[in-house]
N, C-alpha and C positions, 0 to 999 in steps of 0.2 A: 950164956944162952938163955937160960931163964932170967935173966934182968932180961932181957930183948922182947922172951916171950911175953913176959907180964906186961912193958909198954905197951905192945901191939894190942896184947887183947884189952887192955883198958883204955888207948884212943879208939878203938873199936865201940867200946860200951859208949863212952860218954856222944860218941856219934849218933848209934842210935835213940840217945836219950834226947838230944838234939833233935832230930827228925822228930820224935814223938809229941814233945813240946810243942814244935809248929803244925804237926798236924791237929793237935788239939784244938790249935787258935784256930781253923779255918771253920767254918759252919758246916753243919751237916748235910744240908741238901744245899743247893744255889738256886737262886731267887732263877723266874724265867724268864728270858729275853721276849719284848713281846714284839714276835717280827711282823710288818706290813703285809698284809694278807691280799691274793686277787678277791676281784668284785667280779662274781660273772651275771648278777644278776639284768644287771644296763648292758651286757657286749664288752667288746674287747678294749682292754688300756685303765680300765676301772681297777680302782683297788681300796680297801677301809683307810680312814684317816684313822690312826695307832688310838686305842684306846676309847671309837666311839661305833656306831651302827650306820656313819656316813660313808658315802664313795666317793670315789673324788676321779678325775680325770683331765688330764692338762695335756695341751693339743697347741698346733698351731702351724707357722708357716714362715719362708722367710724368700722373701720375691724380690724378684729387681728387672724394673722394666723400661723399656727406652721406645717412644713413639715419635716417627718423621713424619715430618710436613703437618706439626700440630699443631692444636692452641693449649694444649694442657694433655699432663699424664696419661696414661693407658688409652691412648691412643685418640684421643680426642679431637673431630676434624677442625684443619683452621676455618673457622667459621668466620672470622673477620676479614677473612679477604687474602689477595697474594699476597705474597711473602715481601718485604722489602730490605737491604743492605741491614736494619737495626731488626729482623727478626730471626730468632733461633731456630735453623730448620730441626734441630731435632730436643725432644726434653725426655729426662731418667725420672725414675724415681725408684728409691732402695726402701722396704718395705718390710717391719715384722711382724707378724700378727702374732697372739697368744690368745688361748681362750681357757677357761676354769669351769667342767661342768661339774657340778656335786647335786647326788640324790640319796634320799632317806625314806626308807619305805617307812609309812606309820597307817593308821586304822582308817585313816582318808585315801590311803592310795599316798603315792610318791609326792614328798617334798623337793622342788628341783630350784637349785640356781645357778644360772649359766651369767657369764660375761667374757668379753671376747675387744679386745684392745689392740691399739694396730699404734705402732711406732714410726715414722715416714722422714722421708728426705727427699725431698722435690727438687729439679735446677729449676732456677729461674722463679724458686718459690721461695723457700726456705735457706738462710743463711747460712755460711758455710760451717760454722761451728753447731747447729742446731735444726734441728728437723722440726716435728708436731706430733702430739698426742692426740688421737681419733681414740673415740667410748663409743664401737657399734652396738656390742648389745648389753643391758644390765637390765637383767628380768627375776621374777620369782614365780612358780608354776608349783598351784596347791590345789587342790579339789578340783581343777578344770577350769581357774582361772589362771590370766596371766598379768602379770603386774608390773609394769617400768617397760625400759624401751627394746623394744623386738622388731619383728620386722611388720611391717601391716597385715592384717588379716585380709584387705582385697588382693595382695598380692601375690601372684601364682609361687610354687616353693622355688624355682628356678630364680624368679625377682626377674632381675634385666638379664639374663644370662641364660637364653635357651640353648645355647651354644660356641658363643661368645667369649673372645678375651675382654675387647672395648668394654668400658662403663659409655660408652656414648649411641649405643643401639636402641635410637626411639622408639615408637608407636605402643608404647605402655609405662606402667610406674615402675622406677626403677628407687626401689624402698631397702636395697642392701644394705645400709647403714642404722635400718631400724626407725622408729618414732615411738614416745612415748603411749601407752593405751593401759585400759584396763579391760580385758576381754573372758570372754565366756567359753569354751569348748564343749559341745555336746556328742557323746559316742555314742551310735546308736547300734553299733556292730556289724560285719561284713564290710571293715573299711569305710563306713559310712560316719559323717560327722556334718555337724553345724555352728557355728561360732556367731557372738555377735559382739561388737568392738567397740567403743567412745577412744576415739584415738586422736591426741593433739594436731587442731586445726593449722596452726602456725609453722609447721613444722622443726627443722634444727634453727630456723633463722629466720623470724614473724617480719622484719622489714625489709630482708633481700629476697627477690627471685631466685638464685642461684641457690640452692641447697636447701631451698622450702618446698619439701615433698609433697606435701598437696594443697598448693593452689597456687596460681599465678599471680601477678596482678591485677587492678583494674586501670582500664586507660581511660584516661577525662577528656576528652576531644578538645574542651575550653581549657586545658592546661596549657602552660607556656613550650613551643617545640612542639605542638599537636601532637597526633597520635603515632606513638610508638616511642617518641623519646623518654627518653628512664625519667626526667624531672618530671614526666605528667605521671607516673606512676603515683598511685593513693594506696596506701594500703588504710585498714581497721586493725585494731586491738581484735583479739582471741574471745567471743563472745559465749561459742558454744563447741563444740567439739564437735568431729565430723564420726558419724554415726552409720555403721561400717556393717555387715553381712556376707554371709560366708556358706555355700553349701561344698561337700567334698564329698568326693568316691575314690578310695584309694583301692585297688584290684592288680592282679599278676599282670592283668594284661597293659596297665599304667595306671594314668587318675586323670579324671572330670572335675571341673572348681567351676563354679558362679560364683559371682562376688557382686555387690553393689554397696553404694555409698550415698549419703546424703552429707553434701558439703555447704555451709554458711560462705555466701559471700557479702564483706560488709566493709564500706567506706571507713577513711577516716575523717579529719576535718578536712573542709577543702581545701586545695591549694590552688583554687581560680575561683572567677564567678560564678564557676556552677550551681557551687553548694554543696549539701551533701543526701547522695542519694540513699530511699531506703531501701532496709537490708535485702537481699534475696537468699533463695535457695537452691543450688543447682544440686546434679548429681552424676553419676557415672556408674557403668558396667561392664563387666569382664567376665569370656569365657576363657578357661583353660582348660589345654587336653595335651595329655603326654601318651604317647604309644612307648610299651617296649615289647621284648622278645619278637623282634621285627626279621623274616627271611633273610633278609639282608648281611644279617651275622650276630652274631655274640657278643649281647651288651648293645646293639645300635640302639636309637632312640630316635622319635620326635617329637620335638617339644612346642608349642605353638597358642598364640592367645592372641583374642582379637577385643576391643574394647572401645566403648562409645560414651563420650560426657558433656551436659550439657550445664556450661557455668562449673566445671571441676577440671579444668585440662592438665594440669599435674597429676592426674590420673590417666592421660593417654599420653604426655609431651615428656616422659621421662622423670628426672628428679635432678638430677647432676646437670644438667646442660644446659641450661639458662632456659630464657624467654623469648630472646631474639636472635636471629638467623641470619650469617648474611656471608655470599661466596660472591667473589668477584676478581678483579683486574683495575686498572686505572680505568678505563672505559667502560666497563659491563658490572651490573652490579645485581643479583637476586637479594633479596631479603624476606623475611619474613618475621611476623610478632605474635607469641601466642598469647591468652588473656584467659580469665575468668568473665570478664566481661568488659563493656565499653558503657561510660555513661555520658550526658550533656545534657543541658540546663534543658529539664521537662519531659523527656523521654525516660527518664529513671534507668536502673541497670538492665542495660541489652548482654544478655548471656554469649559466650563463643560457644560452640559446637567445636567439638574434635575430633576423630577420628584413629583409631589405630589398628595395625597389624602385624606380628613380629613374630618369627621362629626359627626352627634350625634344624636339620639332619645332620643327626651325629653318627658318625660309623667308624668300625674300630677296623682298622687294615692287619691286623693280627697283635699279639701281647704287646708291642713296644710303641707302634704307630698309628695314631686314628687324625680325624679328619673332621671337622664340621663347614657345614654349609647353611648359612645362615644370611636372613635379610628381615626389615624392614615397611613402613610403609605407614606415614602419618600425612597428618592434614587436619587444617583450621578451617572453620568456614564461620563468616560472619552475617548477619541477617541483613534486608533489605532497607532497617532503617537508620543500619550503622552505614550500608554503603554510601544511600541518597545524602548522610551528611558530610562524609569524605570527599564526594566525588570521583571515588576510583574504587576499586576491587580489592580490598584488602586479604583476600583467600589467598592460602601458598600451601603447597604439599614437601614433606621430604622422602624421597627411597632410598632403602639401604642396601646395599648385597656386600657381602663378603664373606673369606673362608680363611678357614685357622688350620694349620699343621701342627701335632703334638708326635715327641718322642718321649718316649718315657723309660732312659735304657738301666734304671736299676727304681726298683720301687722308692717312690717317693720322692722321685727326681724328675722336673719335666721341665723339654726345652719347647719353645714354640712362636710360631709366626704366623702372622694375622695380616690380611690386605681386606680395606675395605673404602667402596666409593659409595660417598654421598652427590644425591643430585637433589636442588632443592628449584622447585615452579613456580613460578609467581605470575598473577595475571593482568600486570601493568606493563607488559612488553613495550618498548618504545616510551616508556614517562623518562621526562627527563630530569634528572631528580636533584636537591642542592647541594650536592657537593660535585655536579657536573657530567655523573656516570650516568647512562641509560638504564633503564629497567632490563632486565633478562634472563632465561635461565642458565643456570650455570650447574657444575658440579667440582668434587675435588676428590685428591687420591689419600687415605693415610694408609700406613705402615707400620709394624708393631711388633718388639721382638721381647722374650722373657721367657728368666729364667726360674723355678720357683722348686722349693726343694719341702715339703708338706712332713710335721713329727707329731 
């Protein structure tokens, strides 16, 4: 019994001698974990980047959308005419966006860099294996400037979308993808501010119409295909920047924006007899006005801006939807062209005139379902010495009206459907024109369905 007792208590001892030993090795305090902290100084989703005095916040979205009886994505009207056996009544497109805002308070006030990148897969665009990379914004925001590309400062905050799914809602600029500038912001307090902008003339694409934010082309009357065909289009190289202005009132009860612009329009070398005309200057204006806390209910809104340019019509004719117009049938055909201007040998540049109007009543039918109602309403007009050399009336108007349905049945998740008709006026009724169709007015129906889930 004692041989048993002595083993027990000496594997006993040399145990706790053991334990003692490794607690010895371990440190005396432990180092601190340094956990990711909230940011509440920017609002909600902000948090410090580990180890500095930045916040950081990552956001974005991921959409998928399918539009009938179009010519392109989110619902885009066929503007080329009916449909025939080789065209797709209906095109998708699957969609990610991601954005990165980071801010740093320092003795200037907030250092902020935002950018915001979209991932895409188009039919009938994009290969099957491979989508596109879109860079909507990359800016720097320091003392109350702003630096790289954002969205314009003429542009009301809504852009094309007063209540809108479509990117194809004319009668103003539709600048959601941003353009590069370097601008000024001035606060003068009570919501009140003033901005003023040198923002690139040429916009994402100096030699196409299609996706050059502010400005059209010029059409040469002496080019080959006369006026309106794309080979008479001239553009000029980027000489000066378009030179932008901004007043704002942000208030409970919504906000008021003025905006103007002075825009360079300038040849390139000829491509006819003309020659090459000199440069001009046109320009454009815009009012917006948003209402809310409207009787109506909780959360409605109206959103609404009307805008006039003269030699700047990618300031009232949209951004995304080309230059030329045109709904028809094998027999009937409207078209229309918009421009910066029209030139030919000795007249120099005849500026276009354009006109816009665009808004939308938004109303929320209770927490899950709202509703907008939204429309339209632009128009070209060309001077009396562009007409006497065409011979014909080159003025055309388009209206829009359409209304969107939203569910939204768990936060962050929303389904929705969009019908909208475009009519477009032209005042050649009865020209019989060379591909054999009559002049006329026409109109068409799109449709538009999407699903988008916002994190």
């Amino acid at each position: 019994m004692n041989i048993a007792k002595s083993l027990i208590l000496g594997s006993a001892a040399t145990l706790v001698a053991l334990g003692g030993a490794q607690a010895a090795d371990l440190p005396l305090k432990a180092k601190a974990v340094e956990y990711v902290k909230v940011c509440s100084l920017y609002g909600a989703g902000f948090y410090y980047i580990p180890g500095t005095d930045t916040c950081i916040k990552l956001g974005g979205y991921l959409r998928a959308d399918t539009s009938f009886n179009a010519a392109g994505a989110y619902d885009m009207p066929r503007w080329t005419g009916a449909p025939t056996r080789h065209s797709n009544d209906y095109i998708s497109r699957s969609r990610l966006g991601l954005n990165i805002d980071t801010r740093t308070a320092t003795e200037y006030g907030v250092v902020r860099t935002y950018a915001d990148f979209t991932l895409n897969f188009t039919t009938d665009s994009d290969s099957r294996a491979a989508g596109n990379l879109g860079v909507y914004y990359a800016f720097i925001q320091f003392a109350g400037f702003t630096f790289g590309k954002a969205v314009s400062q003429f542009s009301t905050p809504w852009t094309g979308y007063p209540g809108n799914n479509t990117s194809f809602l004319l009668g103003g600029q539709d600048d959601v993808t941003g353009i590069n500038q370097i601008a000024y912001t001035a606060q003068f307090g009570n919501g009140v501010s003033a901005t003023v902008s040198l923002e690139e003339n040429s916009g994402l694409n100096g030699r196409s119409a299609i996706n050059s934010y502010t400005r059209a082309p010029l059409y040469d009357l002496a080019g080959p295909g006369g006026f309106g065909a794309a080979t008479a289009t001239n553009w000029g190289g980027t000489n000066a920047p378009d030179i932008v202005g901004q007043l704002r009132v942000d208030q409970a009860w919504g906000l008021f924006q003025l905006s103007g612009v002075a825009h360079q329009i300038r040849a390139g070398e000829a491509i006819s007899i003309s020659g090459v005309p000199g440069d001009a200057w046109g320009y454009a204006f815009q009012v917006g006005l948003s209402l809310k806390n409207l009787p109506t209910g909780a959360g409605d809104s109206i959103n609404v801006s009307a805008g006039y340019a003269n030699g700047a019509s990618r300031y009232i004719i949209g951004g995304v939807s080309g230059d030329s117009y045109a709904i028809g049938n094998s027999s009937v055909l409207a078209m229309g062209f918009s421009s910066d201007g029209v030139y030919a040998p000795g007249i120099g540049i005849q500026k276009t005139e354009s006109y816009g109007v665009r808004g939308a009543f938004n109303h929320n039918w209770d927490p899950y379902w709202s509703s907008s109602l939204f429309g339209s309403w632009s128009a070209i007009r060309y001077n009396g010495t562009v007409k006497g050399l065409l011979g014909v009336n080159p003025d055309w108007d388009i209206s829009q009206l359409g209304l969107v349905t939203r569910w939204t049945p768990v936060k962050g998740l929303t389904f929705s459907g969009e019908v909208m008709y475009s009519y477009l006026t032209q005042n050649n009724t009865g020209l019989v024109l060379p591909t054999g169709q009559v002049a006329g007015d026409r109109g068409t129906w799109t449709f538009g369905v999407r699903a988008q889930r916002n994190f």
